[in-house]
C-alpha positions as CSV (number, residue, x, y, z in Angstrom):
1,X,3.3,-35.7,-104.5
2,X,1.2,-39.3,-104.6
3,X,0.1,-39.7,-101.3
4,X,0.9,-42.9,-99.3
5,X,-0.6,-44.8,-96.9
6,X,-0.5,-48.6,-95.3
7,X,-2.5,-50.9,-97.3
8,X,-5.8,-51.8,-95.7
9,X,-6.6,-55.9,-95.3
10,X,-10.2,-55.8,-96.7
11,X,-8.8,-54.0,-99.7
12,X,-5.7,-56.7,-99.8
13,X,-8.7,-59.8,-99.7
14,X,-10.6,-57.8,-102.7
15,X,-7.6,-57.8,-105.0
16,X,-6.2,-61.1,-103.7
17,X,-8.8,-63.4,-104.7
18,X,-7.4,-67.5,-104.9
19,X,-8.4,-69.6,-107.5
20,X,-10.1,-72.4,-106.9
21,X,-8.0,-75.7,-107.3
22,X,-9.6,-77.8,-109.6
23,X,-9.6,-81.6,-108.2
24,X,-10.2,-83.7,-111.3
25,X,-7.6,-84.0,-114.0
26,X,-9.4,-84.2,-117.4
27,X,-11.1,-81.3,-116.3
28,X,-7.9,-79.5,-115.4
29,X,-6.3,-80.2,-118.9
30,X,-9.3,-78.7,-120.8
31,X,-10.0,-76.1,-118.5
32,X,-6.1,-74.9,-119.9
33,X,-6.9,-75.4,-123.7
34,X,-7.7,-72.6,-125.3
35,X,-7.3,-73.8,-128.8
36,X,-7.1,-77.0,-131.0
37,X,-3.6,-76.5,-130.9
38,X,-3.5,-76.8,-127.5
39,X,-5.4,-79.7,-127.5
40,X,-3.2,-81.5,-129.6
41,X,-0.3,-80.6,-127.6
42,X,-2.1,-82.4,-124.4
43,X,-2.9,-85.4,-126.7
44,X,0.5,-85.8,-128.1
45,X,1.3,-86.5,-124.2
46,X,-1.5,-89.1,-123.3
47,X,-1.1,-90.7,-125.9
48,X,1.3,-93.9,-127.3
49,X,3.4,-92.6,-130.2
50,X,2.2,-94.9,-132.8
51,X,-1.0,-94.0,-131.9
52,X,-0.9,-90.1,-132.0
53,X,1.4,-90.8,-135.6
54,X,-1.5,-92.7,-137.0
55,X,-3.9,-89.7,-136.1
56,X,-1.3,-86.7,-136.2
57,X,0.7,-87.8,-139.2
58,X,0.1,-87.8,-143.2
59,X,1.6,-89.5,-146.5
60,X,4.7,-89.2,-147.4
61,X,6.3,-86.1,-147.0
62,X,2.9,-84.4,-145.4
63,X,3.3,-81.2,-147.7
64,X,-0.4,-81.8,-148.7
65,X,-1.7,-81.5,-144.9
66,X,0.9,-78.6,-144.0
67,X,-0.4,-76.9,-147.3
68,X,-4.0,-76.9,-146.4
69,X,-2.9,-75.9,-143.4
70,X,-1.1,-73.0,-144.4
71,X,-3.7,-71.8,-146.9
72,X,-6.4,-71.1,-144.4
73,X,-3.6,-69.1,-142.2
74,X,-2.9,-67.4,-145.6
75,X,-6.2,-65.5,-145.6
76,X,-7.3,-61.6,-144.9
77,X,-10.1,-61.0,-143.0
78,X,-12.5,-57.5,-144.1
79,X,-14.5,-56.8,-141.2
80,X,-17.7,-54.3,-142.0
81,X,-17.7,-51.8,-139.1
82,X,-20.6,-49.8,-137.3
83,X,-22.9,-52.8,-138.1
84,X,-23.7,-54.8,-135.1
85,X,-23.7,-58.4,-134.4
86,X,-24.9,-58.6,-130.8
87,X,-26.5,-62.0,-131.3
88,X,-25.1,-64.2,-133.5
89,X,-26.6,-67.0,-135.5
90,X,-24.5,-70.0,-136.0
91,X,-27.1,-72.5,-137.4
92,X,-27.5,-73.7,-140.6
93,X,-29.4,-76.4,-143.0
94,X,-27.6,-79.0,-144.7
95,X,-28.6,-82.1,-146.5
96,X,-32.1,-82.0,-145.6
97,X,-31.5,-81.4,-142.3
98,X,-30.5,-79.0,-139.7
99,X,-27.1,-78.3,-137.8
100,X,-26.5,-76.0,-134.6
101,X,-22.6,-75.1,-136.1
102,X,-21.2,-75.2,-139.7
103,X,-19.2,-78.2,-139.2
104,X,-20.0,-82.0,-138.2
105,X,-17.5,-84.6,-137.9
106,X,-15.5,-86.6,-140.0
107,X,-15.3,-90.2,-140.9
108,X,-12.4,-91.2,-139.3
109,X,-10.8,-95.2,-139.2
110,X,-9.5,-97.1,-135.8
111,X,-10.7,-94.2,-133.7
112,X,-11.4,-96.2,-130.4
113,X,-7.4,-96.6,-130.9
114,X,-6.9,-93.4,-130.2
115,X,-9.1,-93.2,-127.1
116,X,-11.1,-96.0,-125.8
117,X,-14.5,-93.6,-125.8
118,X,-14.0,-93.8,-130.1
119,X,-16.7,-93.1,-132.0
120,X,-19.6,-93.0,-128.9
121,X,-17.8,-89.9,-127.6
122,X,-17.6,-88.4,-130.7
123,X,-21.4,-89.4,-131.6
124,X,-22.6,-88.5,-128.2
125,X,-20.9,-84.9,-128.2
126,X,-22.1,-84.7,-131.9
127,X,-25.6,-85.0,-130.3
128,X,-25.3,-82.7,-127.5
129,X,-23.9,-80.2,-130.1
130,X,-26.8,-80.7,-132.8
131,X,-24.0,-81.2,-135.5
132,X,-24.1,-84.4,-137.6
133,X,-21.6,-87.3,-137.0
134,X,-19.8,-89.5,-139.6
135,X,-19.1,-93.1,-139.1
136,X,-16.2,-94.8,-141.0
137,X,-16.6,-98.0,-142.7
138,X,-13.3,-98.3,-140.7
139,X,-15.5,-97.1,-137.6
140,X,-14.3,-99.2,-134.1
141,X,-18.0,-98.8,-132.8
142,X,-20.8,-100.4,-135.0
143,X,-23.9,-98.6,-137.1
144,X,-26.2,-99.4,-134.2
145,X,-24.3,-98.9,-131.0
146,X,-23.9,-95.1,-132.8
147,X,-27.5,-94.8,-133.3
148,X,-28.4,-95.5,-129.9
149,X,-25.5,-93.3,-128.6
150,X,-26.8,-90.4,-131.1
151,X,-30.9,-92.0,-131.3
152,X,-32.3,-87.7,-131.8
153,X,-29.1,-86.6,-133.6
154,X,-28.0,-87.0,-137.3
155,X,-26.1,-89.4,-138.0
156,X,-24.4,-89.7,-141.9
157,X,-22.4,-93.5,-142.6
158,X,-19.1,-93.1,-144.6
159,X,-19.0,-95.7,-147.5
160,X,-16.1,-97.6,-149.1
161,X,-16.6,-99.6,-152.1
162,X,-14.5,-103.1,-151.1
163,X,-13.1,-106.3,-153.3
164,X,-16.0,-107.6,-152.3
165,X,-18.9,-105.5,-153.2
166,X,-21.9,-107.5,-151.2
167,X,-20.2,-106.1,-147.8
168,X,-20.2,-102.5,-148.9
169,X,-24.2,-102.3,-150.1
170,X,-24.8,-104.5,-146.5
171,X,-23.2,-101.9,-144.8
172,X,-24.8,-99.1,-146.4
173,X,-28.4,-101.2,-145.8
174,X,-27.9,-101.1,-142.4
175,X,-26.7,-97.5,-142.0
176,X,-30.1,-97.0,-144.1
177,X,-32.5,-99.2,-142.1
178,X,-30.6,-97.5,-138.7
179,X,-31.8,-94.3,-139.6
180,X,-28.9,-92.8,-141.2
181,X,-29.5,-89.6,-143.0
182,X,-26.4,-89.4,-145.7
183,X,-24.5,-91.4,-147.3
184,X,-20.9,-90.2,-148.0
185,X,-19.3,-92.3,-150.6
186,X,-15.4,-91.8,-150.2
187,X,-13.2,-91.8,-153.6
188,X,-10.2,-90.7,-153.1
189,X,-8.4,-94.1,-151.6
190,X,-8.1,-97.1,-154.3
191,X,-4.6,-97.9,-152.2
192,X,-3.9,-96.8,-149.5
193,X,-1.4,-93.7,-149.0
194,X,2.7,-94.1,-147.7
195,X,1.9,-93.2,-144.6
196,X,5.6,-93.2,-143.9
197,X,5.6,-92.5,-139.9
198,X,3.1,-96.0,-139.1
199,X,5.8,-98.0,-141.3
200,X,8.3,-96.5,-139.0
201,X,6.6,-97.2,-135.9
202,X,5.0,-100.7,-137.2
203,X,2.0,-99.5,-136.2
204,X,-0.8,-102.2,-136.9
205,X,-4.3,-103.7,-135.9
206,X,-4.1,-104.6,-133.3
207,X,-1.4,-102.9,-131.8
208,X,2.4,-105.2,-131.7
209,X,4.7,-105.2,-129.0
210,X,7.7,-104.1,-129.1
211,X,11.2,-102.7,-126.7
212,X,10.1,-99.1,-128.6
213,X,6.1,-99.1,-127.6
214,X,7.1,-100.4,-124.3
215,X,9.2,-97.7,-123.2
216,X,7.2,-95.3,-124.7
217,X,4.0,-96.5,-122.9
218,X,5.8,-96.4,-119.6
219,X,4.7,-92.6,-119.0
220,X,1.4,-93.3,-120.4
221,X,-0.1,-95.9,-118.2
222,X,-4.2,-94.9,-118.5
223,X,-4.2,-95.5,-122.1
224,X,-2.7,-99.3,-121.9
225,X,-4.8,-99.4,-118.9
226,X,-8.2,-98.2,-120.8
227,X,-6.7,-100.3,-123.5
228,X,-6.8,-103.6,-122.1
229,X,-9.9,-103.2,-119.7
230,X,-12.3,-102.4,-122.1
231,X,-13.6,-104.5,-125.2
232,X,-11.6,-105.9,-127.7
233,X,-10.2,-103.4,-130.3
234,X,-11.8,-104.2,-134.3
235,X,-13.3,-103.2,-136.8
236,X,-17.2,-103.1,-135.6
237,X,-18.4,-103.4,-139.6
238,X,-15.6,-105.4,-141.3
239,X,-14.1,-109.3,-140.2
240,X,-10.3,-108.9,-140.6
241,X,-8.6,-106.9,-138.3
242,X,-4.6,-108.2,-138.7
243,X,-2.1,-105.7,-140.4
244,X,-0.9,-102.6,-140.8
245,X,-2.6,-100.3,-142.2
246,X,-1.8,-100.0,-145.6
247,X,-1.9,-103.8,-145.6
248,X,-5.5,-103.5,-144.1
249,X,-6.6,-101.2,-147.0
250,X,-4.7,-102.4,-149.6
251,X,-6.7,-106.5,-148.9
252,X,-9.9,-104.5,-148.5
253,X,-10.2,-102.0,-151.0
254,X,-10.7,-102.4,-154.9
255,X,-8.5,-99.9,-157.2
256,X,-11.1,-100.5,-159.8
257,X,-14.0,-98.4,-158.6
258,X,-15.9,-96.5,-161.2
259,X,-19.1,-94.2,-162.0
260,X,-20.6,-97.8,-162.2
261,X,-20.1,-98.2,-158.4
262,X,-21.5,-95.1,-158.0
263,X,-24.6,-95.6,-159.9
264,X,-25.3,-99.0,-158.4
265,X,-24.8,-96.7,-154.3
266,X,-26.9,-94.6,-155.6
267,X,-30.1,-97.0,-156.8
268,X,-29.6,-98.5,-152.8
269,X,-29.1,-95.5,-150.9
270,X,-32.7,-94.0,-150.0
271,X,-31.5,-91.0,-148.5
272,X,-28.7,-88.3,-149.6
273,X,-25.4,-89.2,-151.1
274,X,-22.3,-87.0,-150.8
275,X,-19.0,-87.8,-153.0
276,X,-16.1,-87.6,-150.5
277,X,-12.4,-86.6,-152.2
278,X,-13.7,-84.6,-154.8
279,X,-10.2,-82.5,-156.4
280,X,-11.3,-80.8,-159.5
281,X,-13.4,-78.7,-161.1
282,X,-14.3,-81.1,-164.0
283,X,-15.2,-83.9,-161.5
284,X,-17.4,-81.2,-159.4
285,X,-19.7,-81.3,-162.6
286,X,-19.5,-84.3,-163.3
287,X,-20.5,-85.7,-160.2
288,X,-22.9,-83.5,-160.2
289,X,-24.7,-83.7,-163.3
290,X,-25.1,-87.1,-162.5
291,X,-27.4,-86.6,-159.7
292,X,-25.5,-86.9,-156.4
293,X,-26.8,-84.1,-153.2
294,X,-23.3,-82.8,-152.5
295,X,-19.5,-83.2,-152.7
296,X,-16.6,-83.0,-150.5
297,X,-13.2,-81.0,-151.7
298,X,-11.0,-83.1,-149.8
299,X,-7.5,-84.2,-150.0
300,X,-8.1,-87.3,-147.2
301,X,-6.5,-84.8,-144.9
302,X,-3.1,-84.9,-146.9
303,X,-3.2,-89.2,-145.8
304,X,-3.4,-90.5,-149.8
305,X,-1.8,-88.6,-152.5
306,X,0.7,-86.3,-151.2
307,X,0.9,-82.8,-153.2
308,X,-2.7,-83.1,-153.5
309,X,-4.7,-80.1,-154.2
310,X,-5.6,-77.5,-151.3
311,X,-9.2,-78.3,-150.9
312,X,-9.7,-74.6,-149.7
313,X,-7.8,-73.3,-152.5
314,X,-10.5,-75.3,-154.9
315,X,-13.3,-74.2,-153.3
316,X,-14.3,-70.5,-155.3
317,X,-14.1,-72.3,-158.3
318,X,-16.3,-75.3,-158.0
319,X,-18.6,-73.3,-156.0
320,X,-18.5,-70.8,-159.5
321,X,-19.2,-74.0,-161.1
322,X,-22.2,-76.2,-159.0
323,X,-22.4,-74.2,-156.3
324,X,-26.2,-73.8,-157.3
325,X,-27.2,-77.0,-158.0
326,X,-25.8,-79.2,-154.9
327,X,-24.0,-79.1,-151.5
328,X,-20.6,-78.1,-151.9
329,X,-18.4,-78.8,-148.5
330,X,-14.9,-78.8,-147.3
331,X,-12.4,-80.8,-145.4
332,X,-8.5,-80.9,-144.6
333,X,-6.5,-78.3,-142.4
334,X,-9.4,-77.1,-140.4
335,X,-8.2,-76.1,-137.0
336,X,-10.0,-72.9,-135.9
337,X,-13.5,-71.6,-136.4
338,X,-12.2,-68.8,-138.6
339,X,-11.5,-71.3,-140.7
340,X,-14.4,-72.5,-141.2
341,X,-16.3,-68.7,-141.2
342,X,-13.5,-68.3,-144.3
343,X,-14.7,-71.5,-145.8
344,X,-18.4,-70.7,-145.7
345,X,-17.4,-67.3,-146.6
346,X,-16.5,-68.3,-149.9
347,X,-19.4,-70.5,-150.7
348,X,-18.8,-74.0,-149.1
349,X,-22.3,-75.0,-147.4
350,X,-20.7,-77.2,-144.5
351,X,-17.6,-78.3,-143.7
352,X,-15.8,-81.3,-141.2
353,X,-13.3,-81.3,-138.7
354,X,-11.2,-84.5,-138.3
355,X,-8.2,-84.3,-136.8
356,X,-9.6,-81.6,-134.4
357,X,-12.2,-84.1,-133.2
358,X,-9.7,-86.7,-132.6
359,X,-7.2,-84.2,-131.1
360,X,-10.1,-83.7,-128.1
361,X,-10.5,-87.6,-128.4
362,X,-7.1,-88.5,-127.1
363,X,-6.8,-85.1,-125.3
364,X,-9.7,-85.7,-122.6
365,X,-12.3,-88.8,-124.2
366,X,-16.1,-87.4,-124.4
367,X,-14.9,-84.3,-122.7
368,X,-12.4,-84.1,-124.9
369,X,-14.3,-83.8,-127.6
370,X,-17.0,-81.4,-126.1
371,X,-14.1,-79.5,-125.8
372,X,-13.2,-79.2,-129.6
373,X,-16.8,-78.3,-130.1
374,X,-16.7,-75.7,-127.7
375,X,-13.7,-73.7,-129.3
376,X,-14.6,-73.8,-132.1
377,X,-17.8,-72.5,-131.8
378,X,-16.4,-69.7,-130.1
379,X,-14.0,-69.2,-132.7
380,X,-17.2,-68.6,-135.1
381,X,-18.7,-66.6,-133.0
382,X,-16.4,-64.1,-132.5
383,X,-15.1,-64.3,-136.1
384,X,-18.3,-63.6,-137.1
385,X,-19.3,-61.1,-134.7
386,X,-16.0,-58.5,-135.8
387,X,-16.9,-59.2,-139.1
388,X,-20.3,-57.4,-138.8
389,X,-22.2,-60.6,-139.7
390,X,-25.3,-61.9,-137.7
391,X,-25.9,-65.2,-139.4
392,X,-23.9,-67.3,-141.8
393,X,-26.4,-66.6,-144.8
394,X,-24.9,-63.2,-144.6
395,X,-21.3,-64.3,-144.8
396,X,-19.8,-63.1,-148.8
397,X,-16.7,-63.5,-150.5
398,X,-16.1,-60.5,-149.9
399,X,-15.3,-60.8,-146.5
400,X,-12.2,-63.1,-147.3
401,X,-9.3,-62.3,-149.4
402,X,-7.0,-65.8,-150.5
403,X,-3.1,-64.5,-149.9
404,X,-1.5,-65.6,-153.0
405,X,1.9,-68.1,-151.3
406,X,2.0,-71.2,-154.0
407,X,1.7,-69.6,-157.7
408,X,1.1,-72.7,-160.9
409,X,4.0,-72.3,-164.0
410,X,0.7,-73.1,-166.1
411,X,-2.9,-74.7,-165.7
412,X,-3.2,-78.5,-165.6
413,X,-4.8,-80.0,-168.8
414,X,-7.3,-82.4,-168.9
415,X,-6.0,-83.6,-172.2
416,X,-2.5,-84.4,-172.8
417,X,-0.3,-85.0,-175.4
418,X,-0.3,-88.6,-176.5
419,X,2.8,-90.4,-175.3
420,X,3.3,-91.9,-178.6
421,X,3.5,-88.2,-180.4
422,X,5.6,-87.0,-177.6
423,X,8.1,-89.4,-178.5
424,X,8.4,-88.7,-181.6
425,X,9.1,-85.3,-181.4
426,X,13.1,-84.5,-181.8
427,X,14.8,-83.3,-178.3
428,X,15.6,-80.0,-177.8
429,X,19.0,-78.6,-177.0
């Protein structure tokens, strides 16, 4: 028989133990976020719709974001066991330079739209982290309000090559005389992508009123609040400002750019140069036989050509390729620090968060974005720790197994049949 008796108060008090209420609210939403998804969940609330679309949305049909997506979810994990990992070395050199995590953050365009902090939350939590931070040609905050926010920290400038070339190679002089570490000269956008939810939602620069945003900004008061007490929302590093965004692109950037461009960035640019949008093998060498520190396998985070290449799915192979000879990173889909253990797993050097980053943005503003940082590095941590691994030099490939979803009828060609011959040739029945 289980004896009984009336339960004593002192004992009641020890297992009855009341939380704390926590009085301030940002604090309270990240103090409940426990993963970037959860994040994105509390920014898809603060924020206007056309807003989070810009940020949370991709071209057309978004299959090439949900397919990067999916393809670090479709990986296997082989943990080495009785070999421990009590202390755990996240750090790691890059570029010339050193980083506290395996990740810094992204370029990303219009960001102080998303939260009025922008890009001097995101460069000051870079700082505090020790990761790098990227500023967009497209950046809200200019070069040298960045480098004061971030003065100890690296900082890397992301370059586009505009219509008019005289503004890019000023840009990238002044990201040079501010101190700027890396340049990262972006490729993959000649036009702009169909980013089909902004057209729906006429989202521009600056934002236009209308019934829709109205009603919709009814339950989010801070934001138009933040929004119209604080400067002027613009581009900090480029003059014209009216227009959606494809229209914004479209005037600004030239669909002629060529290895010429790249060789004239190149003869400017004292420091290192990264090729952003790399999505091929061939180009991989390319690129890098013709001198450049590093490349990117990115897909704009599934925002240009829709069906794009899975970055991560490229990765083995153009690491097989160049992997000894320059700084191969990786971008697009990243939303938990296993992904990124997977990534360097399998030979990428770095890779960049953007979404995440602007997920924290909208979700909490600098804290916000501490927060991001603080997942994930506890995502890689841990990862790493039941893996058996101490540092990241002693991640392999053989710790990560690609599950096979999305399976090519044949290999893409780099030489096709002429048009001319193919037309020629008599139909089949």
């Amino acid at each position: 028989m289980v004896q009984r008796q009336l339960p004593q108060p002192a004992e009641l008090l020890e297992l009855m133990q009341f939380k704390k209420p926590e009085l301030n609210p940002t604090k309270r939403r990240l103090d409940g976020a426990l993963t970037i998804y959860d994040l994105q969940r509390i920014a898809k609330r603060r924020t206007p719709k056309a807003a989070y679309d810009y940020t949370d949305g991709a071209a057309e049909g978004e299959l090439s974001l949900a397919r990067a997506r999916q393809a670090f979810e479709d990986i296997e994990f082989h943990p080495d066991v009785l070999r421990p990992a009590e202390k755990v070395d996240t750090s790691i050199e890059v570029l010339g330079g050193p980083s506290a995590l395996p990740f810094g953050i992204a370029p990303t365009g219009f960001t102080r739209l998303m939260q009025t902090e922008g890009e001097i939350a995101g460069a000051g939590a870079a700082g505090a982290a020790g990761i790098p931070f990227t500023l967009s040609t497209l950046g809200t905050t200019s070069i040298e309000d960045v480098k004061a926010t971030n003065p100890g920290g690296r900082n890397w400038f992301q370059l586009y090559v505009m219509r008019d070339r005289d503004i890019s190679y000023g840009l990238a002089r002044r990201a040079a005389a501010a101190g700027f570490d890396t340049l990262m000269f972006t490729v993959d956008t000649p036009i702009a992508g169909a980013r089909l939810r902004d057209k729906r939602n006429g989202f521009s620069i600056p934002p236009q009123l209308t019934v829709g945003t109205i009603l919709n900004a009814i339950p989010r008061p801070w934001w138009w609040i933040d929004f119209l007490t604080t400067p002027k929302l613009e581009f900090a590093s480029l003059s014209t400002t009216g227009g959606t965004v494809g229209e914004l692109l479209n005037a600004a950037m030239d669909p002629t750019i060529s290895y010429e461009d790249l060789a004239v960035i190149r003869d400017l640019w004292p420091g290192k140069i990264v090729i952003k949008g790399v999505q091929n093998v061939a180009d991989s060498k390319k690129l890098i036989d013709l001198g450049v520190d590093g490349i990117v396998l990115s897909n704009h985070g599934g925002r240009q050509l829709d069906r794009a290449p899975v970055p991560f799915h490229l990765l083995p192979q153009v690491v097989r390729e160049v992997g000894k000879d320059a700084t191969v990173m990786v971008d697009t889909g990243i939303m938990n620090g296993a992904d990124i253990v997977a990534s360097i797993a399998l030979g990428a050097k770095f890779t960049l968060i953007g979404r995440a980053y602007l997920y924290g943005l909208m979700a909490g503003g600098r804290a916000g974005v501490d927060k991001t940082i603080e997942i994930l590095r506890t995502e890689i941590t841990r990862t790493m720790a039941l893996l058996g691994v101490s540092s990241l030099d002693e991640l392999e490939p053989r710790h990560v197994t690609q599950l096979q979803r999305m399976t090519p009828v044949a290999a893409p060609t780099r030489s096709p049949r002429p048009r001319a011959a193919a037309a020629k040739s008599p139909a089949k029945a």
